[in-house]
C-alpha positions as CSV (number, residue, x, y, z in Angstrom):
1,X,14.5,-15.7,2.3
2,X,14.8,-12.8,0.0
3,X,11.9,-11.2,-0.2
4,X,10.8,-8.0,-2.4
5,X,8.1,-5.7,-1.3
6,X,6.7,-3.2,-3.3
7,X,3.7,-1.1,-3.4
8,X,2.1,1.7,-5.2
9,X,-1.2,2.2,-4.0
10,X,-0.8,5.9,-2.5
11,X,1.3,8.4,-4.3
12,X,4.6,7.0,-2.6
13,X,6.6,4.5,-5.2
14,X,8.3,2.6,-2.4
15,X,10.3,-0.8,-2.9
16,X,12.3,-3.3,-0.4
17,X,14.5,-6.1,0.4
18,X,14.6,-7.7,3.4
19,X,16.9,-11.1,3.8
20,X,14.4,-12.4,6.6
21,X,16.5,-11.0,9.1
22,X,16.0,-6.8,8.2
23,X,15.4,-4.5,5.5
24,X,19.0,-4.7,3.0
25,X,18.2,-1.6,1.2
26,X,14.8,0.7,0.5
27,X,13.5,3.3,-1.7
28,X,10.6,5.6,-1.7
29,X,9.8,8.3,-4.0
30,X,6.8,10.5,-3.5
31,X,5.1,11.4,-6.8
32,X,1.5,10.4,-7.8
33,X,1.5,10.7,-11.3
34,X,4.8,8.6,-12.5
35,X,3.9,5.4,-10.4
36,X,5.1,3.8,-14.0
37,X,8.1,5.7,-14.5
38,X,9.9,5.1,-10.8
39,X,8.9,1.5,-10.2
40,X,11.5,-0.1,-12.3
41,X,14.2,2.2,-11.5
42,X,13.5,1.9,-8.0
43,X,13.7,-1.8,-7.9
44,X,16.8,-1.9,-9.7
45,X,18.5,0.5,-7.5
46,X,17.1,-1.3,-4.5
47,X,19.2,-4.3,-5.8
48,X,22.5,-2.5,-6.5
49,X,22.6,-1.2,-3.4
50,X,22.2,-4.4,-1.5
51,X,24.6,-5.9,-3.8
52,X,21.9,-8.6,-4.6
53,X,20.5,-10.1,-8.3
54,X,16.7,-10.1,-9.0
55,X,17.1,-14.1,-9.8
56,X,17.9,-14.2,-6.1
57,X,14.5,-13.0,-5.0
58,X,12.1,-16.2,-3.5
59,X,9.4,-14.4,-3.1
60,X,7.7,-11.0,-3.7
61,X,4.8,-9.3,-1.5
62,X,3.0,-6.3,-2.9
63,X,0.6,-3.7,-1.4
64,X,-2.9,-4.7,-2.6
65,X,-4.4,-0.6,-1.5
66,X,-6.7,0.0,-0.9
67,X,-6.1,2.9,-3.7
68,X,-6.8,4.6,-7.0
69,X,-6.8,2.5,-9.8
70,X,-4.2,3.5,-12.1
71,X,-1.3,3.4,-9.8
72,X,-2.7,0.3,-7.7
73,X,-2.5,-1.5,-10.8
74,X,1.3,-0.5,-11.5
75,X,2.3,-2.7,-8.5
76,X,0.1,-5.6,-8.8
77,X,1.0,-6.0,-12.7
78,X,4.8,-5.8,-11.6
79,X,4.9,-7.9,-9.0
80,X,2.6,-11.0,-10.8
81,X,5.3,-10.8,-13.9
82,X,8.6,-10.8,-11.5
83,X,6.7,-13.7,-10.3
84,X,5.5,-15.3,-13.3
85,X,9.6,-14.7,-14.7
86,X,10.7,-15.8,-11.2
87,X,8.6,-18.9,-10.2
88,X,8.4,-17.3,-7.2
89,X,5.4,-17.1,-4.4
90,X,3.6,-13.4,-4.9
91,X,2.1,-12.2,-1.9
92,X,-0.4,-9.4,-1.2
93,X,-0.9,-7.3,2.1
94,X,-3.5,-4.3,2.8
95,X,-1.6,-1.0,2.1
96,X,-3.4,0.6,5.2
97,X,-1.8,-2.5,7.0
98,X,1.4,-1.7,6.1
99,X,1.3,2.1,7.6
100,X,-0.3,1.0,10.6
101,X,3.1,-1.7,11.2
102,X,5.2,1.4,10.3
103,X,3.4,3.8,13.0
104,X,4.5,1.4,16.0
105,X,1.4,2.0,18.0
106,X,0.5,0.0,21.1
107,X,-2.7,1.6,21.8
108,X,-6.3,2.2,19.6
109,X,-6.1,3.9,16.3
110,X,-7.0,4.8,12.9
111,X,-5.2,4.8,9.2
112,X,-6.8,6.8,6.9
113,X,-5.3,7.5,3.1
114,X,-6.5,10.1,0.4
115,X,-9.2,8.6,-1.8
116,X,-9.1,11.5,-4.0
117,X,-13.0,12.8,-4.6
118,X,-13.1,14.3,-1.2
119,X,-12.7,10.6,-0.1
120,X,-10.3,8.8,2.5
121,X,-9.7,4.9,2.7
122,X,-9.6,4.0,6.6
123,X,-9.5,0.8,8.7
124,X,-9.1,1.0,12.6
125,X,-6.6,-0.8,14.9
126,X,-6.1,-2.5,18.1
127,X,-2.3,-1.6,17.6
128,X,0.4,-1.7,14.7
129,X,0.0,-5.5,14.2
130,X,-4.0,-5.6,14.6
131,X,-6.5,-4.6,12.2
132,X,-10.1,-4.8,14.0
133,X,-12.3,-3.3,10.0
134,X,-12.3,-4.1,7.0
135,X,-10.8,-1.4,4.5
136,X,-13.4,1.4,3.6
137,X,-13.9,4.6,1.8
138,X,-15.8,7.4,3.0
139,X,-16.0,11.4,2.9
140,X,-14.2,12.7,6.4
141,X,-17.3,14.6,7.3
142,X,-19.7,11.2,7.6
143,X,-16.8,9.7,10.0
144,X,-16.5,12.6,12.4
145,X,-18.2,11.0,15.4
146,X,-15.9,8.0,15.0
147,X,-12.7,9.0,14.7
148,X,-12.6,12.2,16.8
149,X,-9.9,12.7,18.9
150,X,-8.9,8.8,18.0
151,X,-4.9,8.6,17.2
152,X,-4.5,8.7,13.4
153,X,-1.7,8.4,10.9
154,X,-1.7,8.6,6.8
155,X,-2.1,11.1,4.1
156,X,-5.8,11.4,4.9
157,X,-6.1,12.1,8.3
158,X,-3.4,15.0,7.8
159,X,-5.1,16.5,5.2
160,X,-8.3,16.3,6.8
161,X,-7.1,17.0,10.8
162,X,-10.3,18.9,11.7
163,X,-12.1,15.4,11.2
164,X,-9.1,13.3,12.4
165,X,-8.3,15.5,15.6
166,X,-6.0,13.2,17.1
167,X,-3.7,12.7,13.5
168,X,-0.3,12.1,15.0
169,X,2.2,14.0,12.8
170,X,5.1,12.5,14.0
171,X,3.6,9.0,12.2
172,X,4.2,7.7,8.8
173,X,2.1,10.0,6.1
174,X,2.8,7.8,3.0
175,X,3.0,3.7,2.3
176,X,7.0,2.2,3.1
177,X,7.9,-0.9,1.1
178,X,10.2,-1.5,4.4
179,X,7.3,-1.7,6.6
180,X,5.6,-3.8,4.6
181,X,8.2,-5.8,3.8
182,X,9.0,-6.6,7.9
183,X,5.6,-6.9,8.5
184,X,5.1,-9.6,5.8
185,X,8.3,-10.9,6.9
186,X,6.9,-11.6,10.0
187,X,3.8,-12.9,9.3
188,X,5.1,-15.2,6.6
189,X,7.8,-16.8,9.7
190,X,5.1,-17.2,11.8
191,X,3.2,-19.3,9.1
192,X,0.8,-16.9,8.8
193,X,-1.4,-17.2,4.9
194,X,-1.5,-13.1,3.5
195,X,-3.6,-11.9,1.2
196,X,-3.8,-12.8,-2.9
197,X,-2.4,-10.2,-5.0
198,X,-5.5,-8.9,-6.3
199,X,-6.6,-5.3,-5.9
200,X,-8.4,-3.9,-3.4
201,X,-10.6,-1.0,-5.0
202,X,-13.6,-0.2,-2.8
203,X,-15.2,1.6,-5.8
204,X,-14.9,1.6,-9.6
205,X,-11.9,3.8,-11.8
206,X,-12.1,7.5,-12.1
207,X,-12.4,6.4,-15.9
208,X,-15.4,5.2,-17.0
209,X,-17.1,4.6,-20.9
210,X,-19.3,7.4,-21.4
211,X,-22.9,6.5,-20.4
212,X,-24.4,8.1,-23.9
213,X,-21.1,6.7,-25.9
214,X,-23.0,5.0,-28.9
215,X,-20.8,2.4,-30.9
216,X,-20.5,3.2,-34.5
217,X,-19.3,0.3,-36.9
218,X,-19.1,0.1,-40.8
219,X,-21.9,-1.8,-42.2
């Protein structure tokens, strides 16, 4: 196995290879806005410096967010063409899955991202491997009596730690591609079916078609 993980569904551009045995090499950059930019950089450098070819690759698993729309998309588009170019199996895994394997907790807790808008996307956990919800989006404020004093890690519990009063800041704040990567590593050796790579939104794009936008064509 040689297996690329990438993911750009919160504002980290991470990327991985992991040989089925461990992560060979890793890169993470943390900048929302460039998502386009540092992905094809980052998976070329990712393959210099474990000395491997992209032709190598058999098979490719990709964050599926939830997370904003324009840099969700970076990702997914990536990842279906290296596999479309490839012939190679493209994989998708829950983003908030992917932190939660990175946080190594054994006991109850929480992953919450920044949705932007005031907004987190959560899911809750039995531990690091187990996801007990379904993905969701919510404002802080409506999840205060559920999360309180409940271990969380991500972006979205830090920024909003008088909600998410038990936010751990020693856990992982933003998505790693080597997480993911293990974690998908594992599941696919224990012949485990992951996710399609489609996108997980929860709620439509920040950009939307007027709703008075009137189409004016020559007659």
């Amino acid at each position: 196995m040689l297996l690329l993980a990438l993911d750009t569904a919160t504002p980290a551009v991470t990327v991985a290879l992991h040989d089925g045995t461990g992560i060979l090499a890793e890169s993470r950059q943390v900048d929302a806005r460039r998502h386009g930019e540092l992905l094809l950089p980052a998976v070329d450098r990712v393959l210099g410096e474990a000395g491997r070819k992209l032709d190598e690759v058999s098979e490719i698993v990709v964050g599926v967010g939830p997370g904003p729309y324009t840099g969700l998309r970076v990702g997914l588009v990536t990842a279906a063409t290296f596999g479309a170019v490839l012939d190679v199996p493209v994989h998708g895994l829950c983003t908030l899955d992917g932190l939660a394997f990175a946080s190594g907790l054994t006991e109850p807790f929480v992953v919450a991202t920044d949705a932007r808008r005031k907004e987190v996307y959560w899911a809750r956990y039995a531990d690091a491997r187990t996801r007990l919800t379904e993905p969701a989006v919510d404002r802080p404020a409506d999840l205060a009596d559920q999360v309180a004093g409940v271990p969380a890690v991500g972006a979205g519990a830090l920024l909003y730690d008088t909600v998410f009063t038990g936010v751990r800041r020693d856990g992982p704040e933003h998505q790693s591609a080597a997480a993911l990567a293990a974690l998908a590593a594992e599941k696919l050796a224990a012949g485990e079916e992951l996710l399609p790579p489609r996108p997980l939104y929860l709620r439509r794009p920040d950009a939307q078609v007027p709703a008075n936008y009137k189409v004016v064509t020559p007659k």
